[in-house]
C-alpha positions in Angstrom: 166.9 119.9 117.4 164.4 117.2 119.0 165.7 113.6 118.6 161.8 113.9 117.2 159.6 116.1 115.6 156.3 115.2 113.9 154.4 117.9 111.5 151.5 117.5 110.2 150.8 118.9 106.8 147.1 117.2 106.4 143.7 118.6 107.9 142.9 116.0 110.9 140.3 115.0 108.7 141.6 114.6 105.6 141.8 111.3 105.2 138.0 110.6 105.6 137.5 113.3 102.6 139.9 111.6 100.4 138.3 108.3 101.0 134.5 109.7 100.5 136.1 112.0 97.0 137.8 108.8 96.0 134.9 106.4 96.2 132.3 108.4 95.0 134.4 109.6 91.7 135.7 106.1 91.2 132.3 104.3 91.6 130.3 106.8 89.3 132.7 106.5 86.1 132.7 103.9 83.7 134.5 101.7 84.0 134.7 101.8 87.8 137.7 102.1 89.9 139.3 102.4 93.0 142.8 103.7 94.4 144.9 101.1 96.0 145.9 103.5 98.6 142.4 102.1 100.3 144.0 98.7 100.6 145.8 100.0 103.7 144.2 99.8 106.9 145.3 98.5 110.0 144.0 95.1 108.3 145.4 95.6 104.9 148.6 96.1 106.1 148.9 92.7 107.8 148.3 91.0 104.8 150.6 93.1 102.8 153.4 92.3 104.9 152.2 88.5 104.6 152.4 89.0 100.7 155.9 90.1 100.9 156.6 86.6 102.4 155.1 84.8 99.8 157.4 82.5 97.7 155.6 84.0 94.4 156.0 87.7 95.7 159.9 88.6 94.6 160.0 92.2 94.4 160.4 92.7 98.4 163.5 90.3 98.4 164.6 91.6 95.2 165.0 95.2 96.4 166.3 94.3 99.7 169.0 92.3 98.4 169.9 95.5 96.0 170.1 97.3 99.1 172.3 95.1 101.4 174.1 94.8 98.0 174.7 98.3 97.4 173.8 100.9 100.3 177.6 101.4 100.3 177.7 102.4 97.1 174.6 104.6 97.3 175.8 106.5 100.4 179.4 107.0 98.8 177.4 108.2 95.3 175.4 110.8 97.6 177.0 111.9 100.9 173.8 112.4 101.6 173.0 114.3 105.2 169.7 113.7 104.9 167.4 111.0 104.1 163.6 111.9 103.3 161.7 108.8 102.7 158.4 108.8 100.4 155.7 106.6 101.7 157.9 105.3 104.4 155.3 103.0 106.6 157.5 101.0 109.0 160.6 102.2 107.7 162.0 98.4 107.8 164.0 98.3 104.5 165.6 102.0 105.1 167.3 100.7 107.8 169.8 99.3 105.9 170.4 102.7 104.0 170.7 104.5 107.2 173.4 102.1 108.2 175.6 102.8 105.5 175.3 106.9 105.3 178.0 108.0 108.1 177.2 111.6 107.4 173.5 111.3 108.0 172.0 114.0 110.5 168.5 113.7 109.7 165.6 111.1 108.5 162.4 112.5 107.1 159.6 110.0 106.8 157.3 111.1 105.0 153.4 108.8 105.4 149.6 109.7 105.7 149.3 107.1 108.7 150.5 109.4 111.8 150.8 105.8 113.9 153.1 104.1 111.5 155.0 107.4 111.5 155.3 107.5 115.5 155.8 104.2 115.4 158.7 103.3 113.3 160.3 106.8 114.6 160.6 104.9 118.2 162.0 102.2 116.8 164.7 103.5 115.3 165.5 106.0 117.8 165.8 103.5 120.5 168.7 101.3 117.8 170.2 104.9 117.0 169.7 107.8 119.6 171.9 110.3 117.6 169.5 110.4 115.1 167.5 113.3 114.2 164.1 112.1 112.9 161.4 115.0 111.6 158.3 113.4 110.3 155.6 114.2 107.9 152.0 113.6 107.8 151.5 114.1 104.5 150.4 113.1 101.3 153.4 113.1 98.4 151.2 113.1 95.3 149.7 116.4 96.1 153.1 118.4 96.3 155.4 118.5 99.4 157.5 121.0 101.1 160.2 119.6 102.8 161.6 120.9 106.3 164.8 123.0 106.3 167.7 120.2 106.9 171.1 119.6 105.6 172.4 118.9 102.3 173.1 117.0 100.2 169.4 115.2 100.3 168.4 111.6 99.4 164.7 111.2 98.3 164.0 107.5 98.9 161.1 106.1 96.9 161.2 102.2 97.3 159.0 99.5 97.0 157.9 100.0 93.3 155.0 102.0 94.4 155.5 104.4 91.8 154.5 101.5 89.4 151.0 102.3 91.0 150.8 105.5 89.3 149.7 106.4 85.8 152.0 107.6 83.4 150.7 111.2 83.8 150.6 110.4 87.7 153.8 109.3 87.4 155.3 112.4 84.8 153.8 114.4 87.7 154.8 113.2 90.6 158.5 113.3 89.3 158.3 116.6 88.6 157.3 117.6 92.4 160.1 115.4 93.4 162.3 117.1 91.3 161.3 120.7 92.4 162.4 119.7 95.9 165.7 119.3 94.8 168.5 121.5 95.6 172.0 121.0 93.6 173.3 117.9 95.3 170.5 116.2 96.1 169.8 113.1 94.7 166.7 110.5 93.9 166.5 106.5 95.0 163.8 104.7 93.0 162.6 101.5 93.2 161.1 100.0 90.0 159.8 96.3 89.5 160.9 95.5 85.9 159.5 93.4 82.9 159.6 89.9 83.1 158.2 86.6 81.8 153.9 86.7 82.1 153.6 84.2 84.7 156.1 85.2 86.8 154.5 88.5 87.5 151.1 87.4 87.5 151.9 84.5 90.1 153.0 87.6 91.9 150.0 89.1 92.5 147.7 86.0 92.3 149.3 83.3 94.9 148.1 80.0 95.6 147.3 80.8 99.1 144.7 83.6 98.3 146.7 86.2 100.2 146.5 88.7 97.6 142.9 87.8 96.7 141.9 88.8 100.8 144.4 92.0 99.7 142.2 93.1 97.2 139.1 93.0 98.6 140.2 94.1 101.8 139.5 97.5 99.8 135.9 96.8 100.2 135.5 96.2 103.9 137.1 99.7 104.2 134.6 101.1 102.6 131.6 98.7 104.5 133.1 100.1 107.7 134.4 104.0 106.7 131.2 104.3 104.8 128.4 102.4 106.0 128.5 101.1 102.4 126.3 97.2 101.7 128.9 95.3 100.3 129.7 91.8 100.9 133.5 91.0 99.8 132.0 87.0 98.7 130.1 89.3 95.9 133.7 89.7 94.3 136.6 87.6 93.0 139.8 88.4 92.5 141.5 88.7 89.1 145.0 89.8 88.0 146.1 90.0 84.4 148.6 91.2 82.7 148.3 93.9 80.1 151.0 93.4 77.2 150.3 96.8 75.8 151.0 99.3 78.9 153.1 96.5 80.9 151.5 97.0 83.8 149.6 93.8 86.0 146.0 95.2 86.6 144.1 94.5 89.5 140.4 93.9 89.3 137.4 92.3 91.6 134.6 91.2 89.8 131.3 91.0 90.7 129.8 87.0 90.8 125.8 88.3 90.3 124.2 90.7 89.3 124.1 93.5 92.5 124.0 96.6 94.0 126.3 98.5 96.6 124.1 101.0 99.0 126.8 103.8 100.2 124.5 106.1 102.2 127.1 108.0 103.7 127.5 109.3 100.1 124.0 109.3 98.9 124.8 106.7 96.4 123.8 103.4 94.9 125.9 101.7 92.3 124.6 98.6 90.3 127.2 95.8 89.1 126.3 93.8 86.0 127.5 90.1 86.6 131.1 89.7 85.6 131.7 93.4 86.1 135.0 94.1 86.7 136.4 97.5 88.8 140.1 98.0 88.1 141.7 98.7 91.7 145.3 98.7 91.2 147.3 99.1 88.2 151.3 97.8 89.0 153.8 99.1 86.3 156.8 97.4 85.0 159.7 98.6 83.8 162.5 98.7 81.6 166.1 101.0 82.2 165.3 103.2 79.1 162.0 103.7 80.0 162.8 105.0 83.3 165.5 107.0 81.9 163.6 108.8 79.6 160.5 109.4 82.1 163.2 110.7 84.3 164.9 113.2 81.5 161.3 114.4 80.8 161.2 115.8 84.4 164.6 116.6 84.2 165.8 114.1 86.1 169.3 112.3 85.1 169.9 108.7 85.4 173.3 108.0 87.4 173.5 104.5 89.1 171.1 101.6 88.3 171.5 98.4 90.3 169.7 95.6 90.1 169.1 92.1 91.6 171.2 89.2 90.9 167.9 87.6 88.8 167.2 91.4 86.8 164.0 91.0 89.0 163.7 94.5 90.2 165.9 97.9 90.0 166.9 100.5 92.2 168.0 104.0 90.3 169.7 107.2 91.4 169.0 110.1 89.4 170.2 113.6 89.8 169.0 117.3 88.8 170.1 117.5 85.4 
């Protein structure tokens, strides 16, 4: 096998289709709405990194001292062979998991960004030349087929992303990772957990405004992918926390009275002052809770580790 192998499971040009379906179905409904996934260009993902660095913004130091803490015990719990990462981006904090799994043969990132694929593959190749890396341009929430490699597997999905998802997103997207599982394999999620009001919403509304540029970052995406009129002044962020689903909610929220032009789509949407679009939704969690969603896609919780503070968990489940 190639120390490196890059496949690419979307169309060239699905990304721009996604965007366009994703905008014009969010912007037409009421009330309106908008993936986070559009946070992430080249610009987006500078300020996330300089979120993760914030003295408000825990869960990034949370996980990673969970997995200096415990990659030892996670590799020794798995054996795993092969490590397929979800949503892998730089792949900065699996480098500590690939230290600690001797038996590893292959790494599988799997990303929609085909740059931060070939670029985090260099990276580690030139620390560790014996490693096989075979990565996937692909998007995980529509179903994945992973390539032929040994077993046992470890599907890594870190970061809490999956606190981004709905709960029938999320009851979903379990179930695909579960159908990729062979007897052996194993799952490593991440999970930000339930904690005190103003702790999380610090979190995702810091002094310094980082996460406020973050948000509305979303809408110079679409100004540039889409022609769209929109000023990102016309917004403010707001974050709030929502007792009932315990989840933080993203929102901007329009200062006037105004309307967005999109004529790449044909569209024009009016914003009432004060309107608010919801464009991320951030889950929190609690150890039964992700036991049970994990039973329900039959799923069995193993090993949970968390950080010193109960910030943040990691969990390995199994085929049950």
């Amino acid at each position: 096998m190639s120390p490196f192998l890059l496949t690419r499971t979307l169309p060239e040009d699905a990304t721009d289709a996604a965007l366009r379906a994703d905008v014009l179905h969010g912007l037409t409904r009421t009330p309106k709405t908008l993936p986070p996934k559009w946070f992430y260009d080249a610009r987006g993902s500078e300020l996330f990194e300089e979120i993760t660095r914030l003295p408000e913004y825990y869960p990034t130091r949370a996980e990673r001292e969970i997995l200096l803490a415990r990659s030892t015990e996670i590799a020794a719990a798995t054996g795993a062979r092969t490590l397929v990462e979800l949503g892998s981006g730089s792949s900065e904090k699996t480098r500590h998991l690939l230290d600690e799994l001797p038996q590893l043969h292959t790494y599988v990132p799997v990303d929609v960004s085909e740059s931060a694929l070939t670029g985090a593959a260099e990276a580690l190749l030139a620390e560790r030349p014996s490693l096989n890396v075979h990565a996937l341009i692909a998007d995980f929430t529509h179903g994945l087929a992973l390539p032929g490699t040994p077993g046992p597997r470890l599907i890594a999905f870190l970061g809490g992303t999956v606190g981004n998802l709905l709960p029938e997103e999320r009851a979903e997207f379990l179930r695909s990772v579960r159908s990729m599982m062979d007897p052996g394999d194993a799952l490593l999620l991440g999970t930000d957990l339930v904690k005190d009001e103003n702790v999380l919403v610090r979190a995702y509304d810091d002094a310094a405004g980082v996460t406020a540029a973050f948000n509305k970052n979303v809408l110079s995406v679409i100004a540039r992918e889409l022609d769209a009129d929109v000023d990102p002044d016309d917004f403010e962020h707001v974050a709030l926390w929502d007792r009932e689903q315990e989840w933080i909610e993203m929102r901007l929220r329009a200062r006037s009275a105004l309307t967005v032009k999109i004529p790449e789509l044909d569209l024009v949407v009016p914003f009432e002052a004060g309107e608010e679009m919801r464009t991320e939704v951030s889950a929190k969690f609690r150890q039964e809770g992700v036991r049970t969603e994990l039973a329900a896609a039959e799923l069995e919780l193993t090993n949970w580790w968390t950080d010193t503070e109960g910030r943040f968990a990691l969990s390995l489940a199994t085929a049950s």
